[in-house]
C-alpha positions as CSV (number, residue, x, y, z in Angstrom):
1,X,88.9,116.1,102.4
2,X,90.5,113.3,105.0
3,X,88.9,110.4,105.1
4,X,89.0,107.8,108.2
5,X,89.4,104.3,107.0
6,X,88.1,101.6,108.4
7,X,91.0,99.7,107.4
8,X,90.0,96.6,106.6
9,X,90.8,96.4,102.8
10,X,93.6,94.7,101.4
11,X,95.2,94.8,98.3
12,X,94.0,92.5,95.3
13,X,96.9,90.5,93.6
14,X,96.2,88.8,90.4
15,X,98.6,85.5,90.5
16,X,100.4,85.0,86.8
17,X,101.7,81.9,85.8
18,X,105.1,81.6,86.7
19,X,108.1,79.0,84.3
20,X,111.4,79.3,85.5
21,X,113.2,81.4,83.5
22,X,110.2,82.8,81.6
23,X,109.2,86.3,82.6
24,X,106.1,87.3,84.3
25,X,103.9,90.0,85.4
26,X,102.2,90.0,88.9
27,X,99.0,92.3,89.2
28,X,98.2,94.2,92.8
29,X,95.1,96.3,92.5
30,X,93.4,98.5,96.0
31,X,90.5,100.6,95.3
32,X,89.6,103.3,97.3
33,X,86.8,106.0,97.5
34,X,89.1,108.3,99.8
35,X,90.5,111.0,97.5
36,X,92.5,112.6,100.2
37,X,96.5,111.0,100.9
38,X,97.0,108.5,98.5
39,X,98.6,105.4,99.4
40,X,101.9,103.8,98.6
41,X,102.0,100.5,97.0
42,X,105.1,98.2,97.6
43,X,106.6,95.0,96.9
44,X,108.2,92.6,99.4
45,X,109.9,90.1,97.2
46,X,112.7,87.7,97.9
47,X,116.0,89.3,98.4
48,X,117.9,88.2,94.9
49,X,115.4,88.6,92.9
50,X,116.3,91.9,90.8
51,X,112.5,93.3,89.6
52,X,111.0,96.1,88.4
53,X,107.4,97.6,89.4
54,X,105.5,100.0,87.2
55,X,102.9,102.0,89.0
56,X,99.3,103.6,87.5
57,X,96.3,105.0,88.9
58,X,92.8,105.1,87.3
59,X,89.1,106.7,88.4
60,X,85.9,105.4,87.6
61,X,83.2,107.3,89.6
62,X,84.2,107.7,93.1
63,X,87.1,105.1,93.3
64,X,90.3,105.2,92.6
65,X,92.4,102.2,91.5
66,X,95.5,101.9,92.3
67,X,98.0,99.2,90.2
68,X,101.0,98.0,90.2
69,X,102.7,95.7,87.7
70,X,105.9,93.8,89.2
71,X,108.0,92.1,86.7
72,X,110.1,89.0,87.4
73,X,112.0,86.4,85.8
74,X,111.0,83.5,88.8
75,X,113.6,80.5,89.0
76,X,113.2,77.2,90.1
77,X,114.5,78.3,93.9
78,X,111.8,80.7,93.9
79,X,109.1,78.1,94.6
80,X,107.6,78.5,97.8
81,X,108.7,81.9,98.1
82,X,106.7,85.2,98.6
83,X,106.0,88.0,97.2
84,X,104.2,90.7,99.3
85,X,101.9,93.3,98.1
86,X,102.0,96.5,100.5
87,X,99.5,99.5,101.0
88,X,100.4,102.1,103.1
89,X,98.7,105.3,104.4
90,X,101.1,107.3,106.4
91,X,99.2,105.9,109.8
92,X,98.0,102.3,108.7
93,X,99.0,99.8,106.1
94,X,97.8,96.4,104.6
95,X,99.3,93.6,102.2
96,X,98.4,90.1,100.7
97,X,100.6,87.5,100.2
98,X,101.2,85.5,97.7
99,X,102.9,82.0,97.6
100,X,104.8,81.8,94.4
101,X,104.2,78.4,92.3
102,X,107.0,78.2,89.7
103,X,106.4,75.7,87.0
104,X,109.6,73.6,85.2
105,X,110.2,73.6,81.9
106,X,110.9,71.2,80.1
């Protein structure tokens, strides 16, 4: 079945604490109730930062979750920065933002 989206959903991102040097995970979640195409999730991070993003989806009733996990080891120059969380459907796309505060050690 296609489903026409009202597009006004964006994606969920669940902040973690960040220490320079320390690694973290970052949580973006989008649910849907359209089982039809299903969307692309994508980071937008800054451009040195290597990363990796591990991708699941789960169902519960009629929505679908979709979740990605980034992982990143922030630094101190990372402060400020931001990561973007991406949906896309091949003819519209939404993201959040968020402003990365990275903590000193020490």
């Amino acid at each position: 079945s296609l489903c026409v989206l009202d597009f006004t959903d964006t994606p969920t991102i669940f902040p973690a604490e960040m220490a320079a040097g320390q690694p973290a995970n970052v949580i973006c979640s989008f649910n849907t109730t359209c089982n039809g195409t299903a969307p692309t999730l994508t980071w937008v991070t800054p451009p040195d930062e290597p990363m990796s993003a591990s991708h699941s989806v789960t169902q519960w009733g009629d929505t679908l979750t979709y979740t990605s996990v980034l992982s990143l080891t922030p630094a101190p120059k990372h402060h400020g920065q931001n990561l973007t969380c991406r949906i896309t459907y091949p003819t519209v796309s939404s993201e959040q933002i968020l402003t990365m505060t990275v903590q000193l050690c020490g």
